[in-house]
C-alpha positions in Angstrom: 9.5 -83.5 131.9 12.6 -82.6 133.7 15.8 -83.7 131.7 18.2 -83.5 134.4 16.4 -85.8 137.2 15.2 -88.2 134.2 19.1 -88.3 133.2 19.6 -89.2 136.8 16.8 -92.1 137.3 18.2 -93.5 133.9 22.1 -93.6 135.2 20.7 -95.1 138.5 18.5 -97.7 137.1 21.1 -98.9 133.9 24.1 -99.6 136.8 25.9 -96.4 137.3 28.0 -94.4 135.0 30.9 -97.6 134.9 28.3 -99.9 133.6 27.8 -97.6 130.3 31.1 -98.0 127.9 29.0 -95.9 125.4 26.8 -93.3 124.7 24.7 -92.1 121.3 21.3 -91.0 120.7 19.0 -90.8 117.3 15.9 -88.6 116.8 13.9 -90.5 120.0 16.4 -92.6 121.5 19.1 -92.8 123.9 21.2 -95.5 122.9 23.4 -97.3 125.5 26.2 -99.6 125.1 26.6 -101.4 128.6 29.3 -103.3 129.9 26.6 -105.7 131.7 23.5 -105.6 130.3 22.0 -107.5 133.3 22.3 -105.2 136.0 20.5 -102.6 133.9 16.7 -102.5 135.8 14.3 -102.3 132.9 11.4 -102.3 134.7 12.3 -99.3 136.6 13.4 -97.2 133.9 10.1 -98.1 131.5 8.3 -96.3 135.1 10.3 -92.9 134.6 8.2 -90.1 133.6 9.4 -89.6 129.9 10.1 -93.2 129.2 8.0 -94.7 126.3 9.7 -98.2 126.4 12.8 -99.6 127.0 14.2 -101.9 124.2 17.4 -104.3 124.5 18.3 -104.8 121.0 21.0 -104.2 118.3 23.5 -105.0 120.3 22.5 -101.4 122.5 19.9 -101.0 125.9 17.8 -98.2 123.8 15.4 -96.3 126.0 12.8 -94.7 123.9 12.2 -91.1 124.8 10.6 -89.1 121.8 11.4 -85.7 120.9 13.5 -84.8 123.9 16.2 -87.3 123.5 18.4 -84.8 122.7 17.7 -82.4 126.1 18.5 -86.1 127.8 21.4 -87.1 126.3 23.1 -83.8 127.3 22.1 -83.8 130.7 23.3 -87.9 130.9 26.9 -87.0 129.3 27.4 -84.5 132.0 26.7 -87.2 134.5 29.4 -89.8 133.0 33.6 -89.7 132.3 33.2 -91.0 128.8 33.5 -88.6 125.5 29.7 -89.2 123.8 29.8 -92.0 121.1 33.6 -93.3 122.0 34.6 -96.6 122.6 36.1 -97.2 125.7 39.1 -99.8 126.2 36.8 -101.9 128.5 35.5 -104.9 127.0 32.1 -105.4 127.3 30.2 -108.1 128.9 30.3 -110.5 125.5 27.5 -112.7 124.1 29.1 -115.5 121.5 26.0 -116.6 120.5 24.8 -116.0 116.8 22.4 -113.4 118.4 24.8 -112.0 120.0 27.2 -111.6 117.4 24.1 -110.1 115.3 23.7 -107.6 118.0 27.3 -106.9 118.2 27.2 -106.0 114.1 23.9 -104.2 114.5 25.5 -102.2 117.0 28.7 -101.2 115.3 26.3 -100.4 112.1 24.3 -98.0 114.0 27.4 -96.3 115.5 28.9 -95.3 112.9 25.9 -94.5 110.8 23.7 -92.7 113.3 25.6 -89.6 114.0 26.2 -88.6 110.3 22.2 -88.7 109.1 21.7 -84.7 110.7 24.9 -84.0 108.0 23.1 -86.2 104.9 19.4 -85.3 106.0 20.5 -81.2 105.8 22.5 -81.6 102.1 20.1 -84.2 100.8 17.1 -82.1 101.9 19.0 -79.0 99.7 19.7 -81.2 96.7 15.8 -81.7 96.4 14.7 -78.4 97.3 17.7 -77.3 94.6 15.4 -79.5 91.8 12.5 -77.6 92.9 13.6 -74.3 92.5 14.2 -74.1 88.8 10.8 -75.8 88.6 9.2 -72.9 90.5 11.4 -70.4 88.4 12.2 -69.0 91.2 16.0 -69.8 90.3 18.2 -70.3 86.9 20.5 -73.5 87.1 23.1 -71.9 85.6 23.1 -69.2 87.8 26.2 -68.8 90.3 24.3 -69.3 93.3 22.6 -72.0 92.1 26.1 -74.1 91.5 27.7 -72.9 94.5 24.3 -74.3 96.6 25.1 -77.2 94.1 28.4 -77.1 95.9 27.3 -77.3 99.3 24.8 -79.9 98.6 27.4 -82.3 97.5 29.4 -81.6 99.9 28.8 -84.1 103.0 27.9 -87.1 100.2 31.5 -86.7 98.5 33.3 -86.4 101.7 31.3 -89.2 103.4 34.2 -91.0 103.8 35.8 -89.0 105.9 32.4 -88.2 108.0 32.6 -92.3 108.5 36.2 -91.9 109.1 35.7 -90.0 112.2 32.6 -92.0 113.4 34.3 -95.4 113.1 37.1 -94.1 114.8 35.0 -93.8 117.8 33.8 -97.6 116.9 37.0 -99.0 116.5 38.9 -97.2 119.0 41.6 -95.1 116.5 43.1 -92.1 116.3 40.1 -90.1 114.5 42.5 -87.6 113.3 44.7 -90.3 111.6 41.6 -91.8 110.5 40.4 -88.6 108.6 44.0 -88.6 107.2 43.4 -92.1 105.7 40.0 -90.5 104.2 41.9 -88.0 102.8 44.5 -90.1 100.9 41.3 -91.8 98.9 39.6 -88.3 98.1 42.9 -86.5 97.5 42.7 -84.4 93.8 45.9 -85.6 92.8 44.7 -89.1 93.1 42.0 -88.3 91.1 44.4 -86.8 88.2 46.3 -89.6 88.7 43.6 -92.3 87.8 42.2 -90.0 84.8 45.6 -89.4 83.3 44.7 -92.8 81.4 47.7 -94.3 82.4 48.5 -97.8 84.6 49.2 -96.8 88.6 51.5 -98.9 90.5 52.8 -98.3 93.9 55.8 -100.4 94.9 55.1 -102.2 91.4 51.5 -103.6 92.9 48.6 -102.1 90.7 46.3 -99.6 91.8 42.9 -100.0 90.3 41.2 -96.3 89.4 38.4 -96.0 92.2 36.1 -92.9 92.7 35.7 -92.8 96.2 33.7 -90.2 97.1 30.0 -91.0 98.2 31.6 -94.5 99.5 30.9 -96.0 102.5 32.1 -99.6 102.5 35.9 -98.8 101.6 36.5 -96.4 104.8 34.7 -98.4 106.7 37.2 -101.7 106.1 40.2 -99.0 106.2 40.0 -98.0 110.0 39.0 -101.7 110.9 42.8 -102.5 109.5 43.9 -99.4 111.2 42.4 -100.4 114.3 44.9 -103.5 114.5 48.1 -101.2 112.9 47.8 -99.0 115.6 47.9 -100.8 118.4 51.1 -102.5 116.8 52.7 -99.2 116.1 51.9 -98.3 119.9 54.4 -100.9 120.8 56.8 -100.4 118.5 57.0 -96.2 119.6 59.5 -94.9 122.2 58.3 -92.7 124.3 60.1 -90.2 123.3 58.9 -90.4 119.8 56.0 -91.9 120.0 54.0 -88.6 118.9 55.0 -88.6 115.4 56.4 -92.6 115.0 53.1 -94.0 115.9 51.0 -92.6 113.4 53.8 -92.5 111.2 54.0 -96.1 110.8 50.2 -96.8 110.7 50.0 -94.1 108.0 52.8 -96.2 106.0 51.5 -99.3 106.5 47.0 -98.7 106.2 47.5 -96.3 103.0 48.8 -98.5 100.7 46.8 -101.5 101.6 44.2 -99.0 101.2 44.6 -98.0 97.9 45.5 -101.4 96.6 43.5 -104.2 98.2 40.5 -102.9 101.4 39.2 -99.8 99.0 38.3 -101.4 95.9 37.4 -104.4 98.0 34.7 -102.2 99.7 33.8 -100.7 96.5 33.2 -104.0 94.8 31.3 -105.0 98.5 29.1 -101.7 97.6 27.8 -102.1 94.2 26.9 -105.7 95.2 25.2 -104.6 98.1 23.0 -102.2 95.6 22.8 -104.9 92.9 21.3 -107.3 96.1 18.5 -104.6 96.5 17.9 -103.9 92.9 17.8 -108.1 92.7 15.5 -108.0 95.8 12.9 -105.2 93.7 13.1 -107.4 90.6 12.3 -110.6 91.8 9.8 -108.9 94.1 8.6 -105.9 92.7 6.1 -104.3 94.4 5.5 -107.0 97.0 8.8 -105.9 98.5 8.1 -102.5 99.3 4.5 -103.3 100.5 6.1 -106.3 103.1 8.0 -103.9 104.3 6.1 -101.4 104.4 3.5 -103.6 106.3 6.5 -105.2 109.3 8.0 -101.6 109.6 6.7 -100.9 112.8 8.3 -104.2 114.0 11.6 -103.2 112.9 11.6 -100.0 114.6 10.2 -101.5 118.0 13.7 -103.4 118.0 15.8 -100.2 116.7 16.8 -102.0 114.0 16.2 -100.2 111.0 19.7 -98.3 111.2 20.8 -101.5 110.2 19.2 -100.0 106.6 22.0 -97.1 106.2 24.2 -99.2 104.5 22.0 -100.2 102.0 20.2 -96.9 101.5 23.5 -94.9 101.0 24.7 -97.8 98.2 21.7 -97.1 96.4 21.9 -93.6 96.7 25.3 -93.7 94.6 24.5 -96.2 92.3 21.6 -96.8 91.0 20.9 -92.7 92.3 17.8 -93.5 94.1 16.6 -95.8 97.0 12.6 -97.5 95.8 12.7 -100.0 98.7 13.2 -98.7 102.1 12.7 -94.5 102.0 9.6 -95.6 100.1 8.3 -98.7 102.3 9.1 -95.5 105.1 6.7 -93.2 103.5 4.0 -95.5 103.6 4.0 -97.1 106.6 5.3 -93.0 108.5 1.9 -91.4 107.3 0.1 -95.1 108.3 1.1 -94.6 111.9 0.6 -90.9 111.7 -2.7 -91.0 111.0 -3.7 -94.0 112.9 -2.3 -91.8 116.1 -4.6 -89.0 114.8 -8.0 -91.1 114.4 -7.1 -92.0 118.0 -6.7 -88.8 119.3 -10.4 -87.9 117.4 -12.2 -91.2 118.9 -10.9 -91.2 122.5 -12.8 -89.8 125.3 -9.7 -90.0 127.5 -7.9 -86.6 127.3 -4.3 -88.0 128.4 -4.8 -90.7 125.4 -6.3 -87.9 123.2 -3.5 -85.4 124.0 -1.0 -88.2 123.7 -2.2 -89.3 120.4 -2.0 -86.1 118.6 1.5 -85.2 119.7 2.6 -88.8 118.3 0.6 -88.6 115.1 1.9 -85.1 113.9 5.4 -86.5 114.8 4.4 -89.7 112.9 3.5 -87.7 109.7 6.6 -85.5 109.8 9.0 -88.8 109.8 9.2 -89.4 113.6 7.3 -92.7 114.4 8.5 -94.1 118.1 6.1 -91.6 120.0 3.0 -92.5 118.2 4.3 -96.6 118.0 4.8 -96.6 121.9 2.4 -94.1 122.9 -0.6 -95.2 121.0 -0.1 -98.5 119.1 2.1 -100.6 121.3 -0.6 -99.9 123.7 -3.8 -100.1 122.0 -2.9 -103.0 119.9 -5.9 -102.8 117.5 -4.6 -99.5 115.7 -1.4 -101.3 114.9 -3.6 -103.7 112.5 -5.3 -100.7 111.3 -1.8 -98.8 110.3 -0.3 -102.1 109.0 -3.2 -102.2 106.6 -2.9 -98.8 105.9 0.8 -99.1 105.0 0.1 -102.0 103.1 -2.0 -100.9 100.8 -0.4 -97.5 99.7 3.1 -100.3 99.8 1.2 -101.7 97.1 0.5 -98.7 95.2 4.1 -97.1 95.2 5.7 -100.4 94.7 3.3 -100.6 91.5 4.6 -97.3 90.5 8.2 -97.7 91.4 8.4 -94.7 93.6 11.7 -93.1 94.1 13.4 -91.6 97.1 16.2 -89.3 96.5 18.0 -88.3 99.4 18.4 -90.6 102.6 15.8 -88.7 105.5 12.9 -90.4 107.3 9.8 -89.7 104.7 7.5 -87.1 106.0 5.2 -84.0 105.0 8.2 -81.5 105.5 10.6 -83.5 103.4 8.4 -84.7 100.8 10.6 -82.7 98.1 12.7 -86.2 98.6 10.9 -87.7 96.3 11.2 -85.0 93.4 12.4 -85.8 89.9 12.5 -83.5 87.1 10.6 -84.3 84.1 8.5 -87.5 86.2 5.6 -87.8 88.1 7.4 -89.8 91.2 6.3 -86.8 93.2 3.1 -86.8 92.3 3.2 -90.6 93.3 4.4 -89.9 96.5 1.8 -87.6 97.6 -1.0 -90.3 96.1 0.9 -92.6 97.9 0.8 -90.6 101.6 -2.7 -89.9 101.1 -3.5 -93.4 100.5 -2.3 -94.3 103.4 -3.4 -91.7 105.8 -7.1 -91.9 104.3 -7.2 -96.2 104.2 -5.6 -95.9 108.1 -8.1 -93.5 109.2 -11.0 -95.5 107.8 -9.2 -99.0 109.2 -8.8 -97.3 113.0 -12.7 -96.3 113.0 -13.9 -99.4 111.3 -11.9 -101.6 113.6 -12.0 -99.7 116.7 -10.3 -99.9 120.0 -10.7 -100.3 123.7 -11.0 -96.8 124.6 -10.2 -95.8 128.5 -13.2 -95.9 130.3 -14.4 -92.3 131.8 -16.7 -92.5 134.8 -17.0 -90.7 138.0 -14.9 -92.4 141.2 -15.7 -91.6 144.4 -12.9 -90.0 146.8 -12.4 -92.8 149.0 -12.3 -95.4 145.8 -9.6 -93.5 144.3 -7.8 -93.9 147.6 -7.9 -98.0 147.6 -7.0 -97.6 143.2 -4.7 -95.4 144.0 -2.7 -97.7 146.4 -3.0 -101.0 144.6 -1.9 -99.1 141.3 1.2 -97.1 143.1 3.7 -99.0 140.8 2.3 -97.8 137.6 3.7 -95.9 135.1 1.3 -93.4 135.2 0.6 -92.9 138.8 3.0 -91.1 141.4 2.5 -91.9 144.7 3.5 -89.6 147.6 3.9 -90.9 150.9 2.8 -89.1 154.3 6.0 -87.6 155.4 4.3 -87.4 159.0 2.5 -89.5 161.3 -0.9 -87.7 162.5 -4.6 -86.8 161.3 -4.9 -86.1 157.6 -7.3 -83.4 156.9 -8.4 -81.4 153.5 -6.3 -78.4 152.5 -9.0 -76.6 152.2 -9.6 -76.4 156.1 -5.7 -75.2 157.1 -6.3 -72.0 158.7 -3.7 -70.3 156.3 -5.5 -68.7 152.9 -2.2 -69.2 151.0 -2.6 -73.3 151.7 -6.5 -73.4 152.3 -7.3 -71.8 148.4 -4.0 -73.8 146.8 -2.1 -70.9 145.9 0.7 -72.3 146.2 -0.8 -75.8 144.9 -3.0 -78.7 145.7 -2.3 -81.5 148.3 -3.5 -82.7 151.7 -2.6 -81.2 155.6 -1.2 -83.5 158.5 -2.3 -82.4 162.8 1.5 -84.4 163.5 0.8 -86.8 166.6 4.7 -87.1 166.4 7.6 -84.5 165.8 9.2 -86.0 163.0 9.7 -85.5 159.2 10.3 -88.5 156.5 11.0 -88.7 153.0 7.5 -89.0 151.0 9.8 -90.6 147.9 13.2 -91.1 146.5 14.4 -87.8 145.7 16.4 -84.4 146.4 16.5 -81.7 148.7 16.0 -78.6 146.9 15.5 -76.4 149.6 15.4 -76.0 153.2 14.4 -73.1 154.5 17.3 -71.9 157.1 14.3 -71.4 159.9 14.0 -75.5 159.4 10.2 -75.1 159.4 10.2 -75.9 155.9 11.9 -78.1 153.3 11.3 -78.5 149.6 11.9 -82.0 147.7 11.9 -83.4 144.0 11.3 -86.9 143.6 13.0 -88.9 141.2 9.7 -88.6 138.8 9.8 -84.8 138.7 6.9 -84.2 141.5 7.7 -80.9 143.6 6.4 -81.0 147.1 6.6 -78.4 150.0 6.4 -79.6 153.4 5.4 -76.5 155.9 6.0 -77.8 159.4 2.8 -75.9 161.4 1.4 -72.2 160.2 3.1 -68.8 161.2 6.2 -71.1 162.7 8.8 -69.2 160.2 8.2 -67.0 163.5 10.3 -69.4 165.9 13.4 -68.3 163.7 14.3 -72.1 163.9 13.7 -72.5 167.7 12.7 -76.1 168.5 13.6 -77.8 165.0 16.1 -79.6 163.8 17.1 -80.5 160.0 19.3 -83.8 159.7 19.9 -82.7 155.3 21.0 -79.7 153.4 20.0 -78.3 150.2 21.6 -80.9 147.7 21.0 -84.0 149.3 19.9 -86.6 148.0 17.1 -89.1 150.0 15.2 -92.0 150.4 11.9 -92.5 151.2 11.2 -92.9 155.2 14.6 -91.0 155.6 14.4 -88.6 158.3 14.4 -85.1 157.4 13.3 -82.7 160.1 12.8 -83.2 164.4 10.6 -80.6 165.6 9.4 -80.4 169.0 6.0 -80.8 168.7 4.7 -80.2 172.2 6.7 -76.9 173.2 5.8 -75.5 169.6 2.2 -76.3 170.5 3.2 -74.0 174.3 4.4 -71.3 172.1 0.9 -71.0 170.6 1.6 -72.2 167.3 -0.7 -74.3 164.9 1.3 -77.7 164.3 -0.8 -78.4 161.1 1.4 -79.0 158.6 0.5 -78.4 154.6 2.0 -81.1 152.0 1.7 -79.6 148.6 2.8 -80.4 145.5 3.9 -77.0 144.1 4.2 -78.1 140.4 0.4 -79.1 140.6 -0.1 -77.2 137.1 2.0 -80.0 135.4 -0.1 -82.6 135.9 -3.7 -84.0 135.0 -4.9 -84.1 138.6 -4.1 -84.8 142.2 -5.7 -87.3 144.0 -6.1 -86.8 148.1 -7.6 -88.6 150.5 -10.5 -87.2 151.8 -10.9 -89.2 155.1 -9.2 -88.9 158.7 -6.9 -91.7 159.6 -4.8 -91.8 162.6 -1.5 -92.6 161.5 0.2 -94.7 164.5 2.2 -97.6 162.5 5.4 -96.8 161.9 4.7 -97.6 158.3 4.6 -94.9 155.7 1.0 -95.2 153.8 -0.1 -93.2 150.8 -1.3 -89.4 151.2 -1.7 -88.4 147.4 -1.6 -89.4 144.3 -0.1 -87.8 141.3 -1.9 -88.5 137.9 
């Protein structure tokens, strides 16, 4: 996969770089926020090599990628004028329907939740390695490394306010300097001495109720949605002249004290109820609610919204202490889809499905579902059953048992240590609980089956009619004959270098004309300053070299003429190159002309056409197809 061109297909195809006001990504998706969702061309971008699915949901476009979202999203935020994950002062194109304002919430949930998970995942992931290492005597707790680890593990949970400080900042469109300022004021150590002094605090004679706020969420949250509307008030009421330290001056003045007095121990009372909902939700439940779950996960995730989850995961991780709803319903339902990829990969007899399979499944089983969910299941159908089931029944088991999950990080076989509690057996639970459902999934894929690709033997000349009915599909590539002429093997070019595809496979063209087209939407990566030869990269990452005749790098340029430079980008049917066919033909050169695709080794095969066809229409037609 080539990051930078699939960057560029996906800017192209979603309206250009003013259509997108903003710009995230989680662990396998890029998630847009467009201005006009309509002019974004989802059937084009599902098409792009690297693409798993495109999803419009949550109030975001979300183009499912897989593991290289990351190498994506940094190639697409050098493309666009907007700072990654800011909100920009255009209004969006706005749906007032009660999906829409659904979406709109769903969206603003996931904004300012996604981006702080690497922060929680990293210290929750040492809190519960930090429980296993006194288990292991491999360190005393009341050693001085052990409490300063203790330190650093606490760290990003007790300042989480100010983490969501800066991330609703880029939500609501504030200051996110001022915002961490606000943070500050609720986690401030004289605060704190001030409510545990034991004595009554007023400010300006209103009561301030004594509030712990560290590990909140909801408070901060509520804070910079008031500062939002301060701010833009104190922007009106600033001089010029003084605007640099008036503006934030007044908003400071005026959010803080409604802070400490009515939006933070609002949003802690909104907190705890939003835990005691859960714990209601496992009582009146019980198990059934994690195996439900656990069961329609898959379906969540296909519409991206189970961010919509932080809120409720990070209440319940500071009061009751643990989460037994969704990082458990997770762990069920991650190893169900892991090994339901895996029994594929063992059962196909089509290697791109088999290779396919087993990259998704061990992502599945170490927390990252989407590859093997759109790779394998989306597309098979039948395994989906087979995982739900799977899920279902280890839901059951953990729900019985009331697993635990510690820390908030999708459940997998590297973070396992998640579910570890001294002096229990929820650990032990949780490994029963993953094996049940990677052993009952494996059996259910096998027993149920699926439709498996079909492998037989296709002769030359069928793959040439499939291969031009299918030219729109996702998996095929199609490249066009850049030149009108006879098409002949590659194998017969009287050059050793084309003839024995050194430099790659492909087809040869005798030109009846002296002209050069675009084979595909792409770029110009080279062109060879003799003009015999040009070098392009289509849109979908195929490399092709077209050598205008053999030995004419001789002519030092004589009789050709290039109408792009190195850069350019083209269309297909553009004209590239004029050469002057009959007095390169007087000069005793061989016109045959080599199209090869020089990044053959990247792909499962190459499909030519075997057969000689006169090429007089002015109409490109197919010459290979990439697989």
């Amino acid at each position: 996969m080539n990051h930078k061109i699939l960057a560029q297909s996906v800017l192209e195809h979603v309206g250009g770089k003013d259509n997108i006001q903003n710009v995230i990504h989680c662990m396998t998706r890029l998630r847009l926020t467009l201005r006009n969702p309509s002019l974004a061309n989802s059937e084009e971008i599902s098409r792009l090599e690297g693409v798993l699915k495109v999803a419009n949901a949550a109030g975001q476009y979300q183009i499912i990628i897989g593991n290289d979202v990351g190498f994506v999203y940094k190639e697409l935020v050098k493309l666009i004028d907007i700072v990654p994950g800011s909100n920009s002062n255009v209004e969006q194109v706005k749906d007032n329907s009660l999906k829409g304002y659904f979406n709109r919430f769903a969206n603003l949930i996931t904004g300012i939740f996604a981006p702080i998970i690497p922060a929680i995942a990293g210290a929750g992931m040492l809190k519960a390695l930090l429980v296993l290492l006194p288990m292991l005597s491999l360190m005393k707790e009341d050693s001085q490394t052990y409490l300063l680890l203790k330190v650093i593990s606490d760290s990003s949970f007790f300042f989480l306010p100010m983490l969501l400080a800066y991330t609703s900042s880029q939500k609501f469109g504030t200051n996110p300097m001022v915002s961490i300022v606000l943070a500050g004021v609720l986690l401030h150590p004289n605060l704190t001495a001030l409510f545990n002094s034991g004595k009554a605090v007023f400010f300006a004679g209103i009561p301030v109720k004594a509030v712990s706020y560290g590990a909140s969420v909801i408070p901060i949250i509520l804070i910079i949605w008031l500062m939002s509307y301060v701010e833009k008030l104190a922007e009106k009421l600033s001089p010029g002249p003084v605007k640099i330290f008036l503006k934030p001056l007044i908003t400071i003045i005026i959010v803080a004290p409604i802070a400490l007095t009515v939006l933070g121990p609002l949003g802690m009372y909104l907190g705890a109820g939003l835990a005691a909902g859960v714990l209601w939700i496992q009582e009146t439940a019980g198990w059934a609610a994690v195996a439900i779950l656990a069961v329609f996960l898959p379906f969540i995730i296909m519409f991206g919204m189970q961010k919509v989850f932080y809120p409720v995961v990070i209440a319940s991780l500071a009061h009751p202490g643990y989460d037994s709803l969704i990082g458990v319903a997770m762990l069920a339902s991650n190893m169900a889809q892991g090994a339901g990829s895996l029994a594929v990969s063992f059962k196909t007899k089509d290697l791109k499905l088999k290779q396919i399979a087993l990259s998704g499944g061990i992502s599945a089983l170490f927390g990252i579902t989407e590859p093997a969910l759109y790779g394998v299941h989306l597309r098979l159908k039948k395994t989906l059953f087979a995982c739900m089931i799977g899920a279902g029944i280890s839901g059951i088991f953990v729900g019985i048992l009331k697993l635990k999950a510690f820390v908030m990080v999708s459940p997998g076989i590297a973070t396992m240590p998640i579910f570890i509690e001294k002096g229990t057996s929820n650990f032990t639970y949780a490994i029963i609980g993953a094996l049940i459902s990677v052993v009952v999934t494996f059996i259910a894929v096998y027993l149920i089956g699926f439709e498996d690709v079909k492998v037989e033997e296709v002769k030359q000349k069928d793959i040439k009619i499939s291969a031009q009915k299918s030219e729109n599909k996702v998996n095929r590539k199609v490249i066009y004959s850049p030149i009108k002429g006879e098409v002949i093997p590659l194998k017969k070019v009287r050059d050793k270098v084309f003839s024995e595809e050194v430099m790659g496979k492909g087809m040869a063209i005798k030109p009846t004309e002296g002209k050069v087209v675009a084979p595909f939407d792409g770029t110009v990566e080279m062109v060879f300053h003799t003009k015999h030869a040009i070098g392009l990269k289509s849109n979908l990452g195929v490399e092709v070299l077209i050598h205008i005749g053999i030995d004419t790098v001789n002519l030092n340029g004589q009789y050709f003429t290039s109408h792009v430079q190195n850069g350019d980008e083209v269309k297909q049917g553009q004209l590239l190159i004029e050469f002057d066919l009959k007095n390169i033909q007087k000069a005793g050169y061989d016109t045959t002309t080599p199209v090869v695709i020089t990044n053959s080794a990247d792909y499962l095969e190459i499909l030519s056409q075997e057969e000689k066809t006169e090429r007089v229409s002015g109409k490109q037609q197919p010459l290979l197809t990439v697989l």
